[in-house]
C-alpha positions in Angstrom: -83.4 114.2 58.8 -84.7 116.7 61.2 -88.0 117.5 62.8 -89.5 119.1 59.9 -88.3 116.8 57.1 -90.2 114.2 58.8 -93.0 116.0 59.3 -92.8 117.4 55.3 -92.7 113.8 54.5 -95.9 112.7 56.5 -98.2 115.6 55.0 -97.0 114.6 52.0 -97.9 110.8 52.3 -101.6 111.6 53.9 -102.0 114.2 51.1 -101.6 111.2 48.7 -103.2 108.7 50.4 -106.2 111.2 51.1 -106.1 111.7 47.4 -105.9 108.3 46.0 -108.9 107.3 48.5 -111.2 110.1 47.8 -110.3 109.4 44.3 -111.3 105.6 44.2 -114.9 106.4 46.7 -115.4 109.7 44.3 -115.9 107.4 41.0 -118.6 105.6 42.6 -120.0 108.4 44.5 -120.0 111.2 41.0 -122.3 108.1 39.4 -125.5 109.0 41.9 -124.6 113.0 42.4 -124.2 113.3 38.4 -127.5 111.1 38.0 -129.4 113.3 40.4 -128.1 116.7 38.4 -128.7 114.8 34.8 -132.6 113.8 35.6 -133.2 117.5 36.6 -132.0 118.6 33.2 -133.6 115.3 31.5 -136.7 117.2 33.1 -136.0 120.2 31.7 -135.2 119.3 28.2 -138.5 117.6 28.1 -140.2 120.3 29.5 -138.6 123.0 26.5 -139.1 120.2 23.8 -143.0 120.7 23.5 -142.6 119.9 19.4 -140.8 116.7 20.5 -138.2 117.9 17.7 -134.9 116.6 20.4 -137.3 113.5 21.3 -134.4 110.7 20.1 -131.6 112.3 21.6 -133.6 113.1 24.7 -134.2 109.4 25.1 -130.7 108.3 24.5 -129.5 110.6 26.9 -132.3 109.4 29.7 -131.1 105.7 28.4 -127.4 107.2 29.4 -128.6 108.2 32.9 -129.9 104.6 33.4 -127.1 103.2 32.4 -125.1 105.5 35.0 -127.6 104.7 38.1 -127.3 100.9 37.0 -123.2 100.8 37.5 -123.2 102.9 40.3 -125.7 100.9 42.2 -123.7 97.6 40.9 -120.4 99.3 42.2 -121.9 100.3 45.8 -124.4 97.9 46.6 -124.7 94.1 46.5 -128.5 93.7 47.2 -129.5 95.7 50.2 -126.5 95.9 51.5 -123.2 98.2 51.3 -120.4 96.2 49.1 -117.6 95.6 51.7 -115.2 97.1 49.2 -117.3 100.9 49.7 -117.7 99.9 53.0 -113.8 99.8 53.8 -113.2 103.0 51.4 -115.5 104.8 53.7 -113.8 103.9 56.8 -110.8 104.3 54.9 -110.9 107.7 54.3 -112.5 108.6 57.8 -109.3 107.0 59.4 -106.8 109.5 57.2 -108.9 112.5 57.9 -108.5 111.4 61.6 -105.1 110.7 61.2 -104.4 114.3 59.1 -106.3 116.1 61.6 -104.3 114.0 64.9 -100.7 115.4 62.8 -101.7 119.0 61.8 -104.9 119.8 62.9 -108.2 120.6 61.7 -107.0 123.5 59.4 -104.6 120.8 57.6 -107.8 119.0 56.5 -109.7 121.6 55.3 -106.9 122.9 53.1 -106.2 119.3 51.4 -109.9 119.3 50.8 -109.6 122.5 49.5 -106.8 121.2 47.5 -108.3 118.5 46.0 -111.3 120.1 45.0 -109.2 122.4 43.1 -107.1 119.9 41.8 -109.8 117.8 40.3 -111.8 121.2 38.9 -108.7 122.5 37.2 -108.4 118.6 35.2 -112.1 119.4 34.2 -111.7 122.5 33.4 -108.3 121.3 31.1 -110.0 118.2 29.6 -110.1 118.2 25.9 -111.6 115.1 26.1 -115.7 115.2 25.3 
């Protein structure tokens, strides 16, 4: 195997491990970004529905937004405090960006971000589900 094998091979391997991190802190993370974006449309809908014609399904979707805040507070916090489970996903993920950055630079890191932000907005964008 020569130089650049072994090199192929460890972009590869922080590519995935990158992925599968971001992937497992990202389901926690999408609970409190997707509650903040839901209770400015909650606010909206309420706001357009002056007849209160939408009132039922506008309370089952604020009882959906609840819901959401509840499990992603559950999954990130015990109490006041960080669940050491986020906490080492965190400083996971810091570590392999440090490590991507030490083997091919800054550049590298941007484009595997890049990457995987692409990757995951194609899947929504393919989703028949919902």
């Amino acid at each position: 195997m020569d130089k650049q094998d072994i090199k192929n091979l460890k972009k590869r391997y922080l590519v995935w491990f990158y992925k599968f991190t971001k992937e497992a802190l990202d389901r926690i993370e999408r609970k409190f970004t997707q509650a903040e974006v839901d209770r400015f449309i909650l606010k909206e809908l309420e706001e357009k529905d002056k007849e209160r014609i939408a009132g039922k399904f506008i309370a089952e979707f604020e009882a959906y937004i609840q819901n959401k805040e509840k499990e992603g507070l559950a999954q990130k916090f015990d109490g006041n405090k960080l669940k050491p489970e986020y906490y080492f996903l965190q400083i996971k993920l810091t570590a392999i960006e440090k490590a991507i950055v030490k083997e091919f630079g800054k550049k590298a890191l941007k484009e595997i971000k890049s990457l995987y932000e692409k990757e995951f907005t194609e899947r929504i964008l393919k989703s028949t589900e919902h």
